[in-house]
TORKOL-4160 file (C-alpha; in steps of 0.2 Angstrom, whole numbers, padded with zeros to 4 digits, m for minus):
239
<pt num="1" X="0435" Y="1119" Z="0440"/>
<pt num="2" X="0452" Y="1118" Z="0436"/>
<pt num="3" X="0467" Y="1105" Z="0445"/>
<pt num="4" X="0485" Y="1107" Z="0446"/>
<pt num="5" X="0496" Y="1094" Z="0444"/>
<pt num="6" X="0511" Y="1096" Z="0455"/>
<pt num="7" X="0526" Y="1087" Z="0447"/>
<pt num="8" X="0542" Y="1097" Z="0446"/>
<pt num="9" X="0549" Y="1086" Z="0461"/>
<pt num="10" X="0567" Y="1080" Z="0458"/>
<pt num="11" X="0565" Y="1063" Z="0467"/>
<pt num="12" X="0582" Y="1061" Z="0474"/>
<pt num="13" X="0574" Y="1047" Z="0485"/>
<pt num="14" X="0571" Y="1037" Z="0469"/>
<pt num="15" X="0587" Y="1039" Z="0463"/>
<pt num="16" X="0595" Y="1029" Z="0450"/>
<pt num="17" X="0576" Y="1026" Z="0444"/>
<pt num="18" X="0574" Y="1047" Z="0442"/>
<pt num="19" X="0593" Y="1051" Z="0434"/>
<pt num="20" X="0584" Y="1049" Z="0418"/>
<pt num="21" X="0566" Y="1052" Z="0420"/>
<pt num="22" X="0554" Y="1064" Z="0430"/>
<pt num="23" X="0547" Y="1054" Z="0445"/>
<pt num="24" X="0530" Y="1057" Z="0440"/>
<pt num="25" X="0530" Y="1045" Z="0425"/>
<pt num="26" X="0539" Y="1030" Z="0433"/>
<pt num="27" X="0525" Y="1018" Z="0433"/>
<pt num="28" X="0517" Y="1007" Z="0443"/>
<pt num="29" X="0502" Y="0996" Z="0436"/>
<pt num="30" X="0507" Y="0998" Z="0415"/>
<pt num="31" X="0504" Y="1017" Z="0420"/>
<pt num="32" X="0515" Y="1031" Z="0426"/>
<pt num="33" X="0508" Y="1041" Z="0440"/>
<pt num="34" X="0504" Y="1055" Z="0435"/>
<pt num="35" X="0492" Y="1046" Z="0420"/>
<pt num="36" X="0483" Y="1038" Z="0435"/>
<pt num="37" X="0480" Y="1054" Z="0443"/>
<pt num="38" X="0475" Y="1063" Z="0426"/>
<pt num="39" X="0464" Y="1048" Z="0424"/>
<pt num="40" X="0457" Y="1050" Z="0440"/>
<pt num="41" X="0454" Y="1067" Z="0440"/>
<pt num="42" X="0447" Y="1070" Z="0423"/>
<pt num="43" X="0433" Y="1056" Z="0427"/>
<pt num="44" X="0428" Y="1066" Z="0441"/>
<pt num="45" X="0426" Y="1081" Z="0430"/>
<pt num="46" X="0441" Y="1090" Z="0431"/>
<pt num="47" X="0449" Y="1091" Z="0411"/>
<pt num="48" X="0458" Y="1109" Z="0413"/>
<pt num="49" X="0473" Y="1103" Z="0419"/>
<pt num="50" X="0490" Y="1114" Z="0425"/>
<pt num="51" X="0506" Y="1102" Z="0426"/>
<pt num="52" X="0521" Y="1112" Z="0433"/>
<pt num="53" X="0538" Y="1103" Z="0431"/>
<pt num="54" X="0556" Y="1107" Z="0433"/>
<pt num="55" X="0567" Y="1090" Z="0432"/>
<pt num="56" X="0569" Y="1084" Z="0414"/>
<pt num="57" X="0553" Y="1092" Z="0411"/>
<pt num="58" X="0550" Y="1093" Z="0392"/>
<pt num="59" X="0547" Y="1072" Z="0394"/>
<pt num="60" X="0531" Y="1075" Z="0405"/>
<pt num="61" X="0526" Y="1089" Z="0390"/>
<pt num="62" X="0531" Y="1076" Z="0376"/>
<pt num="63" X="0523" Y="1062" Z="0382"/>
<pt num="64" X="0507" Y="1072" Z="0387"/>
<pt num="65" X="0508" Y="1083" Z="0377"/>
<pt num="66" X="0491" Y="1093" Z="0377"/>
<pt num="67" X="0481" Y="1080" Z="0386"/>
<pt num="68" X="0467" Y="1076" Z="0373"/>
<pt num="69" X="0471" Y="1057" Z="0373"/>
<pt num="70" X="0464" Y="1058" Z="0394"/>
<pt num="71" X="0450" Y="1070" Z="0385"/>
<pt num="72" X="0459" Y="1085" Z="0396"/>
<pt num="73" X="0465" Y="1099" Z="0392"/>
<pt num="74" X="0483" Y="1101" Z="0401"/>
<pt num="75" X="0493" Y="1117" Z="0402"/>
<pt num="76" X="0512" Y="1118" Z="0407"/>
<pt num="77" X="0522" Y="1130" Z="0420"/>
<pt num="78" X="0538" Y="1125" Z="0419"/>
<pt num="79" X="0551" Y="1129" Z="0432"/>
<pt num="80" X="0570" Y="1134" Z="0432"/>
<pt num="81" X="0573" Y="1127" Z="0449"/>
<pt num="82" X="0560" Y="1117" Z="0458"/>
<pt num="83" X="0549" Y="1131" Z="0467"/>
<pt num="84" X="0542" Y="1118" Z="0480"/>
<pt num="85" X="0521" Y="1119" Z="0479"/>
<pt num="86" X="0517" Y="1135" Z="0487"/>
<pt num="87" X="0528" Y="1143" Z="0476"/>
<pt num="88" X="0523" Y="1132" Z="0464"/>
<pt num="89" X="0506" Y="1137" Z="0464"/>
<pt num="90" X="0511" Y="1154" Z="0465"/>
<pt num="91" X="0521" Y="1152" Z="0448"/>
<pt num="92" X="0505" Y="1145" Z="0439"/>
<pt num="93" X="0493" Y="1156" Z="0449"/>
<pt num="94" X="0487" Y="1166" Z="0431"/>
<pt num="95" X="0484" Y="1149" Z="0422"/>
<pt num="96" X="0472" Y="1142" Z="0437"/>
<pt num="97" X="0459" Y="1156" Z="0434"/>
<pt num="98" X="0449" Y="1165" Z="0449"/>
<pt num="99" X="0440" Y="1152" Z="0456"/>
<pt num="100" X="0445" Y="1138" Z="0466"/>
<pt num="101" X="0455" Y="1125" Z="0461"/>
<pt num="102" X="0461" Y="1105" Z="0465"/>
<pt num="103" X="0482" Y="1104" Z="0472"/>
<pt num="104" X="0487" Y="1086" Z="0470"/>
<pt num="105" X="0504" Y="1077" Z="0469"/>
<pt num="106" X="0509" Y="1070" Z="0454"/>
<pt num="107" X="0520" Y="1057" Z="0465"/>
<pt num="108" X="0506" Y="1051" Z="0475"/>
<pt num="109" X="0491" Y="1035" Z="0471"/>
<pt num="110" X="0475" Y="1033" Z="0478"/>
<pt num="111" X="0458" Y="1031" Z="0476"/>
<pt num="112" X="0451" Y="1043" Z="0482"/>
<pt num="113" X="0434" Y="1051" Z="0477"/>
<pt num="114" X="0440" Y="1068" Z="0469"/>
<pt num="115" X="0422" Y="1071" Z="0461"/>
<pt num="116" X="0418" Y="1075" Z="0481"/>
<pt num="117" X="0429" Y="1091" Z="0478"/>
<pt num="118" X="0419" Y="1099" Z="0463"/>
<pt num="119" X="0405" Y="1103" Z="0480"/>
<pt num="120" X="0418" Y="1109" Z="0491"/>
<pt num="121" X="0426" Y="1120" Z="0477"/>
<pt num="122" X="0409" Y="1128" Z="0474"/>
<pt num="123" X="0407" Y="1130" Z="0494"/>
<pt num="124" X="0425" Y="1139" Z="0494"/>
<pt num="125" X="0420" Y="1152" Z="0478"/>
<pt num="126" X="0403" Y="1156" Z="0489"/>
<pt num="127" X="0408" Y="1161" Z="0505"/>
<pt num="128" X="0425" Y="1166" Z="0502"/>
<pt num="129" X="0434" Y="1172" Z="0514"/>
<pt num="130" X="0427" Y="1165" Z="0527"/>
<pt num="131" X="0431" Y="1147" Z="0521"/>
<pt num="132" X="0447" Y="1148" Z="0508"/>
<pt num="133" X="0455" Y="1131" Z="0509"/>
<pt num="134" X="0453" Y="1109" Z="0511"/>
<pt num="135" X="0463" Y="1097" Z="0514"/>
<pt num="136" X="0465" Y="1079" Z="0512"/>
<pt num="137" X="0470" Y="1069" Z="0528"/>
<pt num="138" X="0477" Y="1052" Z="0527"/>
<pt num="139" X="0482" Y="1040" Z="0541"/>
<pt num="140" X="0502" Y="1041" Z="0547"/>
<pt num="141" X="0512" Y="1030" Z="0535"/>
<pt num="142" X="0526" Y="1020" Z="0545"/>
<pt num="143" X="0539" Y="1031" Z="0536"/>
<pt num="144" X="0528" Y="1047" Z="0545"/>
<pt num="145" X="0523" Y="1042" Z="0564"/>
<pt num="146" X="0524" Y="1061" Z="0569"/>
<pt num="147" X="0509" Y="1066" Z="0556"/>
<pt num="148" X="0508" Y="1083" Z="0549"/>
<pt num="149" X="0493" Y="1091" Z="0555"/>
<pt num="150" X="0474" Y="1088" Z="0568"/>
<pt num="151" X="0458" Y="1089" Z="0560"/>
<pt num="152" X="0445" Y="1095" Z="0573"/>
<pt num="153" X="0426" Y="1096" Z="0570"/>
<pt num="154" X="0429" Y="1098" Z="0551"/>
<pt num="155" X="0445" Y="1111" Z="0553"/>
<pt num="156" X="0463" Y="1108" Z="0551"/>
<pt num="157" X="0472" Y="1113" Z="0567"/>
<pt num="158" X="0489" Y="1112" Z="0575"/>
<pt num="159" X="0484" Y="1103" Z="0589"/>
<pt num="160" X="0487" Y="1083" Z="0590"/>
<pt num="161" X="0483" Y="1068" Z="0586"/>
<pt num="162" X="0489" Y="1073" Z="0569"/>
<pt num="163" X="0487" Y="1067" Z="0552"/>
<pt num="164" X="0495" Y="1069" Z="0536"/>
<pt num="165" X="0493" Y="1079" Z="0523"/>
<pt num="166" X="0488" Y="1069" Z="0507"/>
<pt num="167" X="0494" Y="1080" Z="0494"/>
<pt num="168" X="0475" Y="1081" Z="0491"/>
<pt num="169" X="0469" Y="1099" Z="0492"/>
<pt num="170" X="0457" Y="1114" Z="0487"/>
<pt num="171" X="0462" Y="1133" Z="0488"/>
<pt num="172" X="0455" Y="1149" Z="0482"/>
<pt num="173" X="0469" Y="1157" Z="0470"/>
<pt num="174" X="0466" Y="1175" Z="0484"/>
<pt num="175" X="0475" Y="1167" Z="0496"/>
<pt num="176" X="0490" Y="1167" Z="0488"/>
<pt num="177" X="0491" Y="1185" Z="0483"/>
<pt num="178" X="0502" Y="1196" Z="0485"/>
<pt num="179" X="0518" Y="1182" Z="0486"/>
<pt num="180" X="0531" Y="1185" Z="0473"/>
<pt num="181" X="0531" Y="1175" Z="0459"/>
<pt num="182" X="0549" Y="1164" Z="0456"/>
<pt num="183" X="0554" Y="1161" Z="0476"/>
<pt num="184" X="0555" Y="1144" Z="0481"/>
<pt num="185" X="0540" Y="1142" Z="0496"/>
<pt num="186" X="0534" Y="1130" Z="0506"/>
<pt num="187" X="0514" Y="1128" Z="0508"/>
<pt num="188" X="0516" Y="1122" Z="0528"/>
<pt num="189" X="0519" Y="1132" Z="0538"/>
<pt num="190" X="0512" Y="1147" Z="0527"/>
<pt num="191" X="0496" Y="1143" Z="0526"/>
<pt num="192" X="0493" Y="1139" Z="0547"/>
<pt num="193" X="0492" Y="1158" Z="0546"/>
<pt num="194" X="0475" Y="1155" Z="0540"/>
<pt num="195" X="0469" Y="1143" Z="0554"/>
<pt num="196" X="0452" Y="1149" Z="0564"/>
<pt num="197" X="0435" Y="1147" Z="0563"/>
<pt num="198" X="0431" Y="1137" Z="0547"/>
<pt num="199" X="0443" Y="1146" Z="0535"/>
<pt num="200" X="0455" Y="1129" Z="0531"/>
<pt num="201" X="0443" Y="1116" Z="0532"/>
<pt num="202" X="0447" Y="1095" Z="0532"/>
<pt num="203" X="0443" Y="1075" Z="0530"/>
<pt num="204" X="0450" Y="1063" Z="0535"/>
<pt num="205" X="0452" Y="1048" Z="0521"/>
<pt num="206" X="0456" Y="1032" Z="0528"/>
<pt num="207" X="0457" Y="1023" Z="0510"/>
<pt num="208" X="0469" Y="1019" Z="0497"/>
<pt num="209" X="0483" Y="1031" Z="0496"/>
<pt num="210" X="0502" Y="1028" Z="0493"/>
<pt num="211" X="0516" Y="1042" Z="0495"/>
<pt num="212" X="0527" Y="1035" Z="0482"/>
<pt num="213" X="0545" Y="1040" Z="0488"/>
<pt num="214" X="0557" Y="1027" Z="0486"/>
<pt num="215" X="0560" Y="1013" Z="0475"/>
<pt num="216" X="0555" Y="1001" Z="0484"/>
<pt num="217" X="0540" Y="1010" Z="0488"/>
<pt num="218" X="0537" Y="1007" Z="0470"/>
<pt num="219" X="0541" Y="0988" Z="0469"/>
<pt num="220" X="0530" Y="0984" Z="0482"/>
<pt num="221" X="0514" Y="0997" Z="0476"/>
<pt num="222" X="0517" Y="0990" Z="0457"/>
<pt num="223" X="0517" Y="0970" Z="0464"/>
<pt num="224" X="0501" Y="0974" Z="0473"/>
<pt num="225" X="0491" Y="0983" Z="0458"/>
<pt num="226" X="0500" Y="0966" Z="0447"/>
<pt num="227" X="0492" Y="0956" Z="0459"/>
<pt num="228" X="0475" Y="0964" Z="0460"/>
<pt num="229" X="0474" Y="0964" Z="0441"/>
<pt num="230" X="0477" Y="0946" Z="0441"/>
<pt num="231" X="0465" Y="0942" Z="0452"/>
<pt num="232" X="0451" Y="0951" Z="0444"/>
<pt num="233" X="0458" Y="0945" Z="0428"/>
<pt num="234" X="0458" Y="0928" Z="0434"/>
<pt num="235" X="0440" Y="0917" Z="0428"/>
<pt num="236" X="0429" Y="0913" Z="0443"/>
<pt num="237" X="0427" Y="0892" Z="0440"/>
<pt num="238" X="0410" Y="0885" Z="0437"/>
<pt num="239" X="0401" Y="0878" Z="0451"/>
């Protein structure tokens, strides 16, 4: 099962950190962020790797470069002009294969489990169309009281209370078919279309999950991973 990497994201918010890098490789913790999510992703079992980029781009490639260092192998669709992630997707559509396939942001940190995915993938590629999508839900951030989305028994819906979308998904590459490759589109509100019955499916994950989005956003997410690697650095004293 392949993941795609979505890091072609100009970061205006994080400007003048992003005026001579890509977002995704400010770092947080001694890692940039799109190394954790590598990381994260290729310990769940996910080493195919599409990486789409559009800002100062040929950095991601050369400091990636083919991904065997994460024992990966990463591919690269580069853009003009940021597409935004549907049409994003639909740019990289003929790297990701014909079965389904893992949508995270390159901008985002967490922890959550993504080996729970490979199941839900499989799930997708059997009873296709019936169920053709998943997403991630996470609790509403301060930045984001309004939410994104509802989750009701197990189905994304457009009723509230709302959630928001993690940047955590699944798709099957047919639902994007027929869209024309090279237009800048948005995945919400496109893929409500979809809603009914058990065809967009969803969690909720209530643990550690960071939007990174501003600078400070980023001091304060690289103070708390400092401190956390202090503590567990730090020896327990003897008794």
């Amino acid at each position: 099962m392949r993941a795609m990497i979505l890091a072609a994201g100009r970061g205006m918010r994080m400007r003048p950190l992003t005026n001579g890098r890509p977002k995704v490789l400010l770092e947080v913790g001694g890692k940039s962020l799109i190394v954790w999510q590598i990381e994260r992703l290729v310990a769940a079992g996910f080493r195919e790797i599409v990486i789409n980029h559009s800002h100062l781009g040929q950095m991601i490639e050369r400091q990636l470069i083919d991904g065997r260092q994460f024992n990966a192998r990463i591919t690269y669709s580069p853009e003009a002009e940021p597409l935004e992630a549907l049409g994003g997707i639909v740019q990289a559509l003929r790297m990701l294969g014909d079965q389904p396939f893992v949508l995270v942001s390159g901008d985002i940190y967490t922890t959550y489990p993504y080996q729970q995915l490979q199941a839900i993938g499989s799930a997708i590629a059997s009873d296709y169309p019936r169920r053709s999508a998943h997403l991630v839900l996470t609790d509403n951030p301060a930045y984001h009281p309004q939410g994104d989305m509802g989750l009701k028994d197990g189905s994304i819906t457009v009723d509230g209370p709302h959630l928001t979308y993690a940047n955590i998904g699944v798709f099957h590459p047919r639902l994007f078919s027929g869209l024309s490759r090279g237009e800048p589109l948005k995945l919400f509100p496109w893929i409500y279309r979809f809603l009914g019955g058990q065809r967009v499916t969803g969690e909720h994950y209530s643990g550690v999950w960071h939007n990174v989005g501003t600078a400070d956003e980023l001091g304060m997410l690289n103070e708390r991973l400092h401190r956390q690697a202090t503590s567990r650095a730090s020896p327990v004293p003897p008794r």
